[in-house]
PDB file of N, CA, C and O in Angstrom:
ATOM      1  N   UNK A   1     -16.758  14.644 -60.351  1.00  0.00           N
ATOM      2  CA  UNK A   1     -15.940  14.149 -59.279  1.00  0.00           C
ATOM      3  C   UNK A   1     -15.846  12.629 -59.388  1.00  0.00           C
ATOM      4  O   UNK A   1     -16.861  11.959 -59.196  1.00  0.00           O
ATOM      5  N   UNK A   2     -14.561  11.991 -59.717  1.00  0.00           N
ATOM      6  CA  UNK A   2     -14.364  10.568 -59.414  1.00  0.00           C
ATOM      7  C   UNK A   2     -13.934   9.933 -58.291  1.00  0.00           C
ATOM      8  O   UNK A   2     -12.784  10.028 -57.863  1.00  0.00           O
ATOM      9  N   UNK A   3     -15.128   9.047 -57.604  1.00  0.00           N
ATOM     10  CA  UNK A   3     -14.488   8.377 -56.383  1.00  0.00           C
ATOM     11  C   UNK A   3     -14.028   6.544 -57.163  1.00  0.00           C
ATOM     12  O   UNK A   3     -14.415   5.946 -58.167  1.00  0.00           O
ATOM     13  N   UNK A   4     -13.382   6.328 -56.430  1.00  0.00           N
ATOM     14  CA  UNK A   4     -12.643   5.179 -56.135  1.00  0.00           C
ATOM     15  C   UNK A   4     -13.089   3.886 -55.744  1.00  0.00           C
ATOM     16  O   UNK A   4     -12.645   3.675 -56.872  1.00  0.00           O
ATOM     17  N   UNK A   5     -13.475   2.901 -55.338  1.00  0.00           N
ATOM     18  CA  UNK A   5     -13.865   1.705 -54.582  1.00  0.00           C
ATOM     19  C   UNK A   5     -13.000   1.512 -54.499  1.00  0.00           C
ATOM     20  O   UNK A   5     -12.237   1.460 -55.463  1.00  0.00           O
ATOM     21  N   UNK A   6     -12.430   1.161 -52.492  1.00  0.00           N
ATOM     22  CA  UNK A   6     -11.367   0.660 -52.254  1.00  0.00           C
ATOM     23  C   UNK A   6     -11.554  -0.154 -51.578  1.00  0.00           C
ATOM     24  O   UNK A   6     -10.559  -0.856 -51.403  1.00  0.00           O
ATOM     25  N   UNK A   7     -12.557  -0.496 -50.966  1.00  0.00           N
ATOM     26  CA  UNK A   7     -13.676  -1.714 -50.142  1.00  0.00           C
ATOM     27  C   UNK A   7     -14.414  -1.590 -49.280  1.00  0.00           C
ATOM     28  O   UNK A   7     -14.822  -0.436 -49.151  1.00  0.00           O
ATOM     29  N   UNK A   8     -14.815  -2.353 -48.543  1.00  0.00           N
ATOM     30  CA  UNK A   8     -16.048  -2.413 -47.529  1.00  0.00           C
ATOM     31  C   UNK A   8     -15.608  -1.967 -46.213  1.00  0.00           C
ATOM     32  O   UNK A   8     -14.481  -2.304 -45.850  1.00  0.00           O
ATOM     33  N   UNK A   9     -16.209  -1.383 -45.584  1.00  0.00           N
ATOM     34  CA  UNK A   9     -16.134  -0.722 -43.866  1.00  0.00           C
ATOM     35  C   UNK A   9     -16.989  -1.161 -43.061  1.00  0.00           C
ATOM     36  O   UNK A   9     -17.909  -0.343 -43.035  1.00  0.00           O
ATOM     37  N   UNK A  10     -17.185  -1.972 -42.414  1.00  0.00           N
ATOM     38  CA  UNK A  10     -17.871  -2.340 -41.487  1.00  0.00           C
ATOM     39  C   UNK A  10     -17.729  -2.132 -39.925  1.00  0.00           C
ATOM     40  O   UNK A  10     -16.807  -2.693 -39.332  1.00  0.00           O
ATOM     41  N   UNK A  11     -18.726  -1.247 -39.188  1.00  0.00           N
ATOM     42  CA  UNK A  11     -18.341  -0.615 -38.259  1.00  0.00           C
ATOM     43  C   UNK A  11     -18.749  -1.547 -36.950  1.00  0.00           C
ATOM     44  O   UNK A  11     -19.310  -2.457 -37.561  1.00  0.00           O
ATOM     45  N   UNK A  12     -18.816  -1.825 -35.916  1.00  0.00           N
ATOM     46  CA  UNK A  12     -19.548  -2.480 -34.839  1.00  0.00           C
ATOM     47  C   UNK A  12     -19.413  -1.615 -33.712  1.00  0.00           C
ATOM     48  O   UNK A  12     -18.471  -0.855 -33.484  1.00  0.00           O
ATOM     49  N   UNK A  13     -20.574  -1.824 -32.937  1.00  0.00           N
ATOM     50  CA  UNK A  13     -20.080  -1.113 -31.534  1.00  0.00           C
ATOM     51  C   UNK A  13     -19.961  -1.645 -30.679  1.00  0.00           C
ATOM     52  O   UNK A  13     -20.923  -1.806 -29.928  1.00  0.00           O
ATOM     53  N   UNK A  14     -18.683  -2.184 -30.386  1.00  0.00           N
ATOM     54  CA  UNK A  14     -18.454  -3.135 -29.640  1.00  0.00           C
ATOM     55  C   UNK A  14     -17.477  -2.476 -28.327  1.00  0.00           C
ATOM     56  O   UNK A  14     -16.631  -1.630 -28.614  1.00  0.00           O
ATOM     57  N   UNK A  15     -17.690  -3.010 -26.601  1.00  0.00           N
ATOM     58  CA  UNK A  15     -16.893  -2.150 -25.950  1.00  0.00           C
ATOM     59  C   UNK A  15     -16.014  -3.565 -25.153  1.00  0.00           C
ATOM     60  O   UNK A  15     -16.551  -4.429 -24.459  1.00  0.00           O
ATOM     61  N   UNK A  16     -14.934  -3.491 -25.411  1.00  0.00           N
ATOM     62  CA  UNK A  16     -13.861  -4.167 -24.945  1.00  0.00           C
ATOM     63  C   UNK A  16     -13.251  -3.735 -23.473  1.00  0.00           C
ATOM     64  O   UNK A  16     -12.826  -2.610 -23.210  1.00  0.00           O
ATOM     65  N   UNK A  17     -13.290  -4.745 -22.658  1.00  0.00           N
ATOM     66  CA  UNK A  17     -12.878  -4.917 -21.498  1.00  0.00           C
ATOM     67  C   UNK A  17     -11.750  -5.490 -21.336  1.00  0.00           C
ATOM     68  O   UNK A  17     -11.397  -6.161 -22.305  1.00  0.00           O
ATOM     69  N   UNK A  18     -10.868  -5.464 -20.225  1.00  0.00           N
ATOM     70  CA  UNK A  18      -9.543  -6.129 -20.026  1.00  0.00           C
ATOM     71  C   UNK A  18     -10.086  -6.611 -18.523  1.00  0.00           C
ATOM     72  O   UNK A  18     -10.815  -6.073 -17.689  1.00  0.00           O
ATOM     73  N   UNK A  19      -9.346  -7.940 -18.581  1.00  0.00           N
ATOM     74  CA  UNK A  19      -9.569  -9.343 -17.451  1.00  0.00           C
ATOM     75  C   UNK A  19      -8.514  -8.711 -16.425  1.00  0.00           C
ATOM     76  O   UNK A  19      -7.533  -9.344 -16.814  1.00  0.00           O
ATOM     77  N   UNK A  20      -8.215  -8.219 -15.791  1.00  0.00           N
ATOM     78  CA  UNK A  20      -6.691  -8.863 -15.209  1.00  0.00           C
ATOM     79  C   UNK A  20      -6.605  -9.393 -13.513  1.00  0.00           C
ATOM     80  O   UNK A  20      -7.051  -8.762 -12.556  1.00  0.00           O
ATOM     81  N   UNK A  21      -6.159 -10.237 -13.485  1.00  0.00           N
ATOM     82  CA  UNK A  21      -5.683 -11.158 -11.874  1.00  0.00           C
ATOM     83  C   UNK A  21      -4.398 -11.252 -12.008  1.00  0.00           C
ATOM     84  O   UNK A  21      -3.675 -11.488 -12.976  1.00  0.00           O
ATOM     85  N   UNK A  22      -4.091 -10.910 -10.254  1.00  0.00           N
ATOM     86  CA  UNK A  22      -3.085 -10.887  -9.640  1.00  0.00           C
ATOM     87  C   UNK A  22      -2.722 -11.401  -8.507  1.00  0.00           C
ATOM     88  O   UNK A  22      -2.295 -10.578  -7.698  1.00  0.00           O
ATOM     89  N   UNK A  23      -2.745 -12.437  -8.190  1.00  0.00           N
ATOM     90  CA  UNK A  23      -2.624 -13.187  -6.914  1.00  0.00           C
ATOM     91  C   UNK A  23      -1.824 -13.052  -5.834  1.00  0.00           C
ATOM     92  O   UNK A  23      -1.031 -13.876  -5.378  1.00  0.00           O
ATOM     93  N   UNK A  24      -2.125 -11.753  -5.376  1.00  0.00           N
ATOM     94  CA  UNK A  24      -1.718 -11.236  -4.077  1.00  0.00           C
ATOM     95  C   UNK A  24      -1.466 -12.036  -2.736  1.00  0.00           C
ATOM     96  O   UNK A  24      -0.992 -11.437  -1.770  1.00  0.00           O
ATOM     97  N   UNK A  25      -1.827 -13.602  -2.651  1.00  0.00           N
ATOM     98  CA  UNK A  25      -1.862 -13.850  -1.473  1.00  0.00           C
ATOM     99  C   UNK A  25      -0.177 -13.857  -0.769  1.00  0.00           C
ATOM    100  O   UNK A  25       0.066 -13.561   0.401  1.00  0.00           O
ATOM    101  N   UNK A  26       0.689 -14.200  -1.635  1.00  0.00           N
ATOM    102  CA  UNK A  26       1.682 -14.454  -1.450  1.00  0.00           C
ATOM    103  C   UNK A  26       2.644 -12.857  -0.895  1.00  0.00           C
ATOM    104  O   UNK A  26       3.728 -12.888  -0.311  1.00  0.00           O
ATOM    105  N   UNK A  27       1.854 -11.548  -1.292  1.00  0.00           N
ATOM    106  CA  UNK A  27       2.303 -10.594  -0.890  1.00  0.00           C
ATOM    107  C   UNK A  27       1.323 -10.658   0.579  1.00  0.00           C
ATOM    108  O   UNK A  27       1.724  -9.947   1.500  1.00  0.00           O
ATOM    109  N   UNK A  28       0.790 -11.007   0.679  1.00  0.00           N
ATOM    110  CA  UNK A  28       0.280 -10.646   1.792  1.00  0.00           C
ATOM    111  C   UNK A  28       1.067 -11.582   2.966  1.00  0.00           C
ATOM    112  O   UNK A  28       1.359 -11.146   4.080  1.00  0.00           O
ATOM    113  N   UNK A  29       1.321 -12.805   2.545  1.00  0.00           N
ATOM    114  CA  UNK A  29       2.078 -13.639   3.388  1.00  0.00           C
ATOM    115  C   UNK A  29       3.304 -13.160   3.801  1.00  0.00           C
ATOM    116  O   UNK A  29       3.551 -13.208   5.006  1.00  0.00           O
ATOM    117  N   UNK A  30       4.169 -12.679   2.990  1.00  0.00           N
ATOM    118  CA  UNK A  30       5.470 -12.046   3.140  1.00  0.00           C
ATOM    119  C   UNK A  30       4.934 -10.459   3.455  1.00  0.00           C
ATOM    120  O   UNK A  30       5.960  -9.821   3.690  1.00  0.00           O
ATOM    121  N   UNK A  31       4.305  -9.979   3.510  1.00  0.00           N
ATOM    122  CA  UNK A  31       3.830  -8.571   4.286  1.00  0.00           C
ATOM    123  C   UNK A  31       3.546  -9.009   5.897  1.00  0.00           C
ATOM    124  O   UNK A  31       4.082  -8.287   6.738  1.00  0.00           O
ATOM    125  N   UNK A  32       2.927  -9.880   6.264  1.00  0.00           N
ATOM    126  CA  UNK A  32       2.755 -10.519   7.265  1.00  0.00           C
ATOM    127  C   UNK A  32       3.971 -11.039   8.081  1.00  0.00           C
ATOM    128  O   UNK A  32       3.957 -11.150   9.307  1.00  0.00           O
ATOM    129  N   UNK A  33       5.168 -11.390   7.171  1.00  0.00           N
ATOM    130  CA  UNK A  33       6.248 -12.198   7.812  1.00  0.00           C
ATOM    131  C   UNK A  33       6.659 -10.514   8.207  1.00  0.00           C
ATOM    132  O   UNK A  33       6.289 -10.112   9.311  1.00  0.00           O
ATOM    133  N   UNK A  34       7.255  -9.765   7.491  1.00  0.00           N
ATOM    134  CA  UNK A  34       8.012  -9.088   7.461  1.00  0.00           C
ATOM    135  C   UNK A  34       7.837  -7.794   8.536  1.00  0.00           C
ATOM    136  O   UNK A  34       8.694  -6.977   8.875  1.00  0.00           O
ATOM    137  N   UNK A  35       6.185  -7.915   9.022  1.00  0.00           N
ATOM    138  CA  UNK A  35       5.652  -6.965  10.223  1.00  0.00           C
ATOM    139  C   UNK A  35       6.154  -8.149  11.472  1.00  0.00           C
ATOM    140  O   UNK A  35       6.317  -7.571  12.546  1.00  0.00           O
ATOM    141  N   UNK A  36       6.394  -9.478  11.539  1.00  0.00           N
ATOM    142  CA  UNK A  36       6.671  -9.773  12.365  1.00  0.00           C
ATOM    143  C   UNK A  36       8.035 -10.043  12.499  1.00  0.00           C
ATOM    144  O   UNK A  36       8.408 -10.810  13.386  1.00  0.00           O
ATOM    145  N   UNK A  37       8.853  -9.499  11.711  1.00  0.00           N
ATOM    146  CA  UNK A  37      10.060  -9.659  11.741  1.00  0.00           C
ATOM    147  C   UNK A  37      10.606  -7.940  12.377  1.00  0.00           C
ATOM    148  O   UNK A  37      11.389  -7.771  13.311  1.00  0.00           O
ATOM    149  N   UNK A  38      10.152  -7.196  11.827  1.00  0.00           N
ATOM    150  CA  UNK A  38      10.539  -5.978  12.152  1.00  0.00           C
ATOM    151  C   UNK A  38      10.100  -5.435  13.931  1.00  0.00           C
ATOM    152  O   UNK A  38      10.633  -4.604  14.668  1.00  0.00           O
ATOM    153  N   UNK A  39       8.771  -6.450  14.145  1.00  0.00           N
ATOM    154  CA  UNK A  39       8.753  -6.010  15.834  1.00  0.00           C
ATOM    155  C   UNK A  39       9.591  -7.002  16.546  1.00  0.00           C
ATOM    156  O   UNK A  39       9.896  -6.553  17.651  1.00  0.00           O
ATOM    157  N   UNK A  40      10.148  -8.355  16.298  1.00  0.00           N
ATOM    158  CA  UNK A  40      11.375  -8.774  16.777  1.00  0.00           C
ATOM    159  C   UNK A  40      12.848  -7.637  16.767  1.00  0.00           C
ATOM    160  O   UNK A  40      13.784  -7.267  17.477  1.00  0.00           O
ATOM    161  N   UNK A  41      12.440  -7.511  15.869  1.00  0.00           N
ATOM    162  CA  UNK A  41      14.139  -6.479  15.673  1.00  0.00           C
ATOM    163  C   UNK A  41      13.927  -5.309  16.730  1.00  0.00           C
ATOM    164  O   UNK A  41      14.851  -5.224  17.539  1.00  0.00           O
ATOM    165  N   UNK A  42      12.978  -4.464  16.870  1.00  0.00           N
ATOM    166  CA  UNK A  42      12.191  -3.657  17.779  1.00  0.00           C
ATOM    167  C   UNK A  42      12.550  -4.343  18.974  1.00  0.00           C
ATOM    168  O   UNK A  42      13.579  -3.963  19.534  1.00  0.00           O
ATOM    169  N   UNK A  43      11.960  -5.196  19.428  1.00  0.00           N
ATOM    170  CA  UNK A  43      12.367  -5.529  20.687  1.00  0.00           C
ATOM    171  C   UNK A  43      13.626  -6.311  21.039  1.00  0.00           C
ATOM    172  O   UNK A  43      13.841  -6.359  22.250  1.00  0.00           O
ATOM    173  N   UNK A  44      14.779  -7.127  20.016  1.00  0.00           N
ATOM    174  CA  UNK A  44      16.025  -6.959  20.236  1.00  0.00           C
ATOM    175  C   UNK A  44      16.211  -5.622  20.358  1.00  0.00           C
ATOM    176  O   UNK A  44      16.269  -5.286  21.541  1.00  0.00           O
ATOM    177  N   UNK A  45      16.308  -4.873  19.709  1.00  0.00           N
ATOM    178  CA  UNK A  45      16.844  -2.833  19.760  1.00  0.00           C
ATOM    179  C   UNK A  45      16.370  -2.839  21.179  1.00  0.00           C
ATOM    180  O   UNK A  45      17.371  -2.783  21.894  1.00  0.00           O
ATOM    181  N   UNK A  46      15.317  -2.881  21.872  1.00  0.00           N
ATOM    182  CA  UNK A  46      14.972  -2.365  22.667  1.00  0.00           C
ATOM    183  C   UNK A  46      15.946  -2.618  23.844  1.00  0.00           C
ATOM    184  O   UNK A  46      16.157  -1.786  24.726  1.00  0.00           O
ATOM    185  N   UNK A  47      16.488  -3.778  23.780  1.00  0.00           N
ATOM    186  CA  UNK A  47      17.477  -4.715  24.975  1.00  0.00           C
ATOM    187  C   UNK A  47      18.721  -4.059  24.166  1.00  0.00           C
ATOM    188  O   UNK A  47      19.612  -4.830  24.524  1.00  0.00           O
ATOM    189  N   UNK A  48      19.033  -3.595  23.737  1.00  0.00           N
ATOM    190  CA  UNK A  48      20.514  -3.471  23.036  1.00  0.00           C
ATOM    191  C   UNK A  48      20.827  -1.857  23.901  1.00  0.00           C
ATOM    192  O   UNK A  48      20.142  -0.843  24.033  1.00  0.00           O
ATOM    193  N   UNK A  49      22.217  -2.259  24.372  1.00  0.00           N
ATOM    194  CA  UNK A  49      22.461  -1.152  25.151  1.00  0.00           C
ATOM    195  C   UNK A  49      23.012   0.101  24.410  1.00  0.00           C
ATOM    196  O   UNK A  49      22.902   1.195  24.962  1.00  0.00           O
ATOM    197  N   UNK A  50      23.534   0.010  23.326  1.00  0.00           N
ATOM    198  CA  UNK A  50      24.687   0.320  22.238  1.00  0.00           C
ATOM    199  C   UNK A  50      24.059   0.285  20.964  1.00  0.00           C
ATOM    200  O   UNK A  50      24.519  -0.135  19.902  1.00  0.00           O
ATOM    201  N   UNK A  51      22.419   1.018  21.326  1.00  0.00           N
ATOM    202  CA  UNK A  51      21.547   1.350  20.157  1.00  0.00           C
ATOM    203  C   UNK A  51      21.982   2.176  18.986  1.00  0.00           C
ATOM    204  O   UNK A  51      21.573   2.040  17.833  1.00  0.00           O
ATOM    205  N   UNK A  52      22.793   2.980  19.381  1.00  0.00           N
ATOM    206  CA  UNK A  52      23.058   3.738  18.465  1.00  0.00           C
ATOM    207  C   UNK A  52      24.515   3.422  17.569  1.00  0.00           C
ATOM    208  O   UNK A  52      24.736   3.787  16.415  1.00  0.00           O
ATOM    209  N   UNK A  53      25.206   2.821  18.251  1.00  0.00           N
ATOM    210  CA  UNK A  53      26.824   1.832  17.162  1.00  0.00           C
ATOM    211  C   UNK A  53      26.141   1.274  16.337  1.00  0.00           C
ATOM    212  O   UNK A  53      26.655   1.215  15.220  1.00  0.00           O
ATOM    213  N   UNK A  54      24.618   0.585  16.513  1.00  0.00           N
ATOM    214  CA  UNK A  54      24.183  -0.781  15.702  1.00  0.00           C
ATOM    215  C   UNK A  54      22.922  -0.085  14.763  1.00  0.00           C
ATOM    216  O   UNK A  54      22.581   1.094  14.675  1.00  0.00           O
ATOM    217  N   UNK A  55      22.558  -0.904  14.320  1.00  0.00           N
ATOM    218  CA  UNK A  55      21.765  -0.138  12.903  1.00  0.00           C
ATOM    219  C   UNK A  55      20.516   0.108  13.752  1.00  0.00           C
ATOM    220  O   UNK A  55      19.738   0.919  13.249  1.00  0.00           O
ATOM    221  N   UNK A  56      20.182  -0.372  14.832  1.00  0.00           N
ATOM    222  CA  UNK A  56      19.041  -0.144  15.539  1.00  0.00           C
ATOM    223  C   UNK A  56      18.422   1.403  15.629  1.00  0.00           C
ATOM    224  O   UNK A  56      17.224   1.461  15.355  1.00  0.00           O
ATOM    225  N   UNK A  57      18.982   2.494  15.927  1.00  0.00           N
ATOM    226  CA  UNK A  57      18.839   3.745  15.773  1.00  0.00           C
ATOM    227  C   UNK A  57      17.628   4.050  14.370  1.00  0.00           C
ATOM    228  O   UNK A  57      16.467   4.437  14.499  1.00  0.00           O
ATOM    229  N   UNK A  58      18.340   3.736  13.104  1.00  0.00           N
ATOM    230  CA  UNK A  58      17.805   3.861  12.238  1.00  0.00           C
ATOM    231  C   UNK A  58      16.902   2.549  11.501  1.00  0.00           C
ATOM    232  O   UNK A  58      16.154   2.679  10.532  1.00  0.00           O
ATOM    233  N   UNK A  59      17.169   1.369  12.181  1.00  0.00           N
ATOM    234  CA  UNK A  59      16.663   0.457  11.283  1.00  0.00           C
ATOM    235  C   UNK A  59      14.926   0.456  11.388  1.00  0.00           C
ATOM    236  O   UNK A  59      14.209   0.098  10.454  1.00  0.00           O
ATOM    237  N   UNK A  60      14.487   0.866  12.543  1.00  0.00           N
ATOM    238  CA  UNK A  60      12.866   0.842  12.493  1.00  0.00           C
ATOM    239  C   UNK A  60      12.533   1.710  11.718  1.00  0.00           C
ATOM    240  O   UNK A  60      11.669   1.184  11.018  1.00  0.00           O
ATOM    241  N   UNK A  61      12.713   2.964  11.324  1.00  0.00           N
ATOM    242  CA  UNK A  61      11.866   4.151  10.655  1.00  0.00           C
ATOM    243  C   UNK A  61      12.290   3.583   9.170  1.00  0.00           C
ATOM    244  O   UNK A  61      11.428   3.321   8.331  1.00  0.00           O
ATOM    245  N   UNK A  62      13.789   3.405   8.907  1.00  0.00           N
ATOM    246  CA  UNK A  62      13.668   2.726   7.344  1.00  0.00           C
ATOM    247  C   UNK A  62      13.033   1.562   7.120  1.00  0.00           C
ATOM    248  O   UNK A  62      12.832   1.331   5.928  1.00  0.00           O
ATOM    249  N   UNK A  63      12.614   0.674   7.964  1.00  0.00           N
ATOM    250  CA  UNK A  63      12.178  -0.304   7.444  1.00  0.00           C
ATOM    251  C   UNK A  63      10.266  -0.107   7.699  1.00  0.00           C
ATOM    252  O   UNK A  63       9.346  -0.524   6.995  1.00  0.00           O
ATOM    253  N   UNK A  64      10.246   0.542   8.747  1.00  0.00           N
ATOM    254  CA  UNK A  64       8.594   1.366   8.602  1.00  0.00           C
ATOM    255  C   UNK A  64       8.379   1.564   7.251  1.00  0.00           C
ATOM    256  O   UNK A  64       7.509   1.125   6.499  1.00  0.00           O
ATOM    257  N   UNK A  65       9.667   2.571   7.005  1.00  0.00           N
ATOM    258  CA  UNK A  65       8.955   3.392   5.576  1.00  0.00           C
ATOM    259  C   UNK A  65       8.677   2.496   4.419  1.00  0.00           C
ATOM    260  O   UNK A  65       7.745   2.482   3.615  1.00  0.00           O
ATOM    261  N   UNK A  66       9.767   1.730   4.557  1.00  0.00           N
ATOM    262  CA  UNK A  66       9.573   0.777   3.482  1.00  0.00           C
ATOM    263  C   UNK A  66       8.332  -0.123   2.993  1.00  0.00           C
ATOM    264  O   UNK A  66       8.027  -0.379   1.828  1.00  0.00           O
ATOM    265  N   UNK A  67       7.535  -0.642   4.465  1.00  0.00           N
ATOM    266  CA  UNK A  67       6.965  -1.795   4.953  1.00  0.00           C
ATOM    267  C   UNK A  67       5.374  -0.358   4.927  1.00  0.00           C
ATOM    268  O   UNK A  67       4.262  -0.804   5.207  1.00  0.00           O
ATOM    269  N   UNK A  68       5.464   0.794   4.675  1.00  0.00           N
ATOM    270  CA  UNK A  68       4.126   1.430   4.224  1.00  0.00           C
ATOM    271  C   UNK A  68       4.014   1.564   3.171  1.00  0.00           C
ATOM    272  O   UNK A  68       2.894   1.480   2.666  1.00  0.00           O
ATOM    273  N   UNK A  69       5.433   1.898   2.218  1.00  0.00           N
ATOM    274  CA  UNK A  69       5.477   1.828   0.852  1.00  0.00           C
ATOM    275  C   UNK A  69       4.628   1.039   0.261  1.00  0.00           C
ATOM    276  O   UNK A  69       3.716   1.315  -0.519  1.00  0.00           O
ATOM    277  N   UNK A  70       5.221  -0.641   0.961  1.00  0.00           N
ATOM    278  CA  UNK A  70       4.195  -2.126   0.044  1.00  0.00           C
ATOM    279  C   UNK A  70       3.393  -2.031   0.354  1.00  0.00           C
ATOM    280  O   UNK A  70       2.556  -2.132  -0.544  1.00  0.00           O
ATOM    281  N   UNK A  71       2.853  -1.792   1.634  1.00  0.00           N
ATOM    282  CA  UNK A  71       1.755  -1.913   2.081  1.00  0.00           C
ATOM    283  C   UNK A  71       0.491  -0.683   0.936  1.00  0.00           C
ATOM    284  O   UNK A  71      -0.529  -1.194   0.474  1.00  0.00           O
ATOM    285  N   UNK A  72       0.739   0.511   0.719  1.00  0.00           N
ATOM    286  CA  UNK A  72       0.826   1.404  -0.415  1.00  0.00           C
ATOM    287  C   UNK A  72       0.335   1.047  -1.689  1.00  0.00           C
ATOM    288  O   UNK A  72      -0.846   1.007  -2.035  1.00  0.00           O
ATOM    289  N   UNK A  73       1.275   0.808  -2.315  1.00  0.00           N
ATOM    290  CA  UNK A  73       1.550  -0.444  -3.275  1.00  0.00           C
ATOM    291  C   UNK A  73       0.401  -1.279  -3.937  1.00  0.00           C
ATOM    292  O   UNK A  73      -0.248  -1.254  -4.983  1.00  0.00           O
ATOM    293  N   UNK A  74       0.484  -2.075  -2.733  1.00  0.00           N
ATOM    294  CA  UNK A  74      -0.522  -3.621  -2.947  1.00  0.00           C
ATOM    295  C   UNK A  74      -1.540  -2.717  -2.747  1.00  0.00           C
ATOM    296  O   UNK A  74      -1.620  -2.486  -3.953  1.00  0.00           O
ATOM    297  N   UNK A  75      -2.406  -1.989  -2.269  1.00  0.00           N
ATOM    298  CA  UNK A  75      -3.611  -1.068  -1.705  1.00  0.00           C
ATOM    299  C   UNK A  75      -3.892  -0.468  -3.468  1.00  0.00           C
ATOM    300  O   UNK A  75      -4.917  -0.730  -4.098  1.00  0.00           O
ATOM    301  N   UNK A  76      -3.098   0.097  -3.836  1.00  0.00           N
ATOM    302  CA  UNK A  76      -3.195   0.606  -5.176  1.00  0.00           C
ATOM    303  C   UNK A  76      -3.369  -0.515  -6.600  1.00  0.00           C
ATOM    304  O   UNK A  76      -4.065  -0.252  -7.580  1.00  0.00           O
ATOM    305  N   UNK A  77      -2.574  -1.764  -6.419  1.00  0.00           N
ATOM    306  CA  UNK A  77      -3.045  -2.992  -7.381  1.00  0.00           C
ATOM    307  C   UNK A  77      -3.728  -3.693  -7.001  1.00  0.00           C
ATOM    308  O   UNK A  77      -3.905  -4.696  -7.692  1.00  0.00           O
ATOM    309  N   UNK A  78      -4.452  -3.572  -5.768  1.00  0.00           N
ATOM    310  CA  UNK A  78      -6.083  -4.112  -5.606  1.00  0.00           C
ATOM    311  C   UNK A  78      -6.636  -3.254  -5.913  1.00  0.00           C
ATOM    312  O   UNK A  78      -7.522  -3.788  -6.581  1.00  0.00           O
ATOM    313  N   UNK A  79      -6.924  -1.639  -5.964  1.00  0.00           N
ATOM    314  CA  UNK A  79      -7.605  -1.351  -6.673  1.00  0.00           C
ATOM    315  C   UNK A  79      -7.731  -1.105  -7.909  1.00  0.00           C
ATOM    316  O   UNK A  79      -8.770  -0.594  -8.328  1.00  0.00           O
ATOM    317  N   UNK A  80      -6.654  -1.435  -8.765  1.00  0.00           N
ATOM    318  CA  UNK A  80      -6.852  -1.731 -10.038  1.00  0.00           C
ATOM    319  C   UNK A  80      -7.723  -2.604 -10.238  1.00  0.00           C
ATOM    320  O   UNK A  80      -8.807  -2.664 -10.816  1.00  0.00           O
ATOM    321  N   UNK A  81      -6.914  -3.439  -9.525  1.00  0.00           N
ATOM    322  CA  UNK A  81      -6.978  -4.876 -10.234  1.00  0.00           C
ATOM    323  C   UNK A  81      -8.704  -5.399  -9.583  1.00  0.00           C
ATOM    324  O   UNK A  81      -9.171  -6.507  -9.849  1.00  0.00           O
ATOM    325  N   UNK A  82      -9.496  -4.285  -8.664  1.00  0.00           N
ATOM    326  CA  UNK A  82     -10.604  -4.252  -8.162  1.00  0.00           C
ATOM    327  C   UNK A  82     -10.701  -5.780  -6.987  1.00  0.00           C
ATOM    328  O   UNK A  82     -11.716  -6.475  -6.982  1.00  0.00           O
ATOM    329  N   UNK A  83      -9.832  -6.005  -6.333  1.00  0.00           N
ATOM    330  CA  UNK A  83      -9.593  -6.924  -5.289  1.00  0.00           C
ATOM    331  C   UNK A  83     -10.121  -6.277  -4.028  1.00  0.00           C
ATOM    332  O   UNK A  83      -9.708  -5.192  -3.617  1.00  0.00           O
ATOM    333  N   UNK A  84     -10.735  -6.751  -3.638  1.00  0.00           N
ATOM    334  CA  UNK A  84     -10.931  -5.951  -1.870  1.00  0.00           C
ATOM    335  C   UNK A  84      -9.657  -5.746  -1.365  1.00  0.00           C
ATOM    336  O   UNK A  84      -8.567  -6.272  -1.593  1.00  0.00           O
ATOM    337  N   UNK A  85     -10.057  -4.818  -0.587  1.00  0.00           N
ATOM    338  CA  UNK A  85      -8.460  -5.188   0.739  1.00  0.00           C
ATOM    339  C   UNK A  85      -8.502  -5.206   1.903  1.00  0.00           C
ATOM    340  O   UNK A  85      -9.056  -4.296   2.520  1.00  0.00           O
ATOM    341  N   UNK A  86      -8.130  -5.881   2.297  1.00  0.00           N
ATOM    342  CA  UNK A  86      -8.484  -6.836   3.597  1.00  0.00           C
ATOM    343  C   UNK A  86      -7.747  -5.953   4.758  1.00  0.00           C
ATOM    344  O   UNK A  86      -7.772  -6.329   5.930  1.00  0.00           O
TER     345      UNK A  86
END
């Protein structure tokens, strides 16, 4: 049986980690604006007589849903990203 030399193999056991940061504060700031923007709109709707002509009817539950989505979201890339959540 003829083997070959085709070169050297050198094995290590080495276990590689990945770093990663994500600087969430800025979602949290605009998560913050945007809960206080949506209970203004809430309580304009609430004074609006003609709730239902104006987007008021529907605009709280779509913008709920939306505003649990990020909220969702950011909850899931802190825990990647192993960030507490506040």
């Amino acid at each position: 049986m003829y083997y070959e030399h085709k070169g050297i193999a050198v094995m290590y056991s080495v276990e590689w980690r990945t770093i990663v940061y994500v600087d969430l504060s800025k979602i949290d700031n605009d998560k913050l604006a945007l809960r206080q923007y949506v209970h203004h709109i809430d309580v304009l709707c609430q004074m609006s007589i003609a709730r239902n002509w104006t987007g008021c009817a529907h605009f709280g539950d779509d913008v709920r849903r939306r505003l649990d989505q990020l909220v969702r979201t950011e909850g899931l890339l802190k825990e990647i990203t192993g960030q507490r959540s506040e």
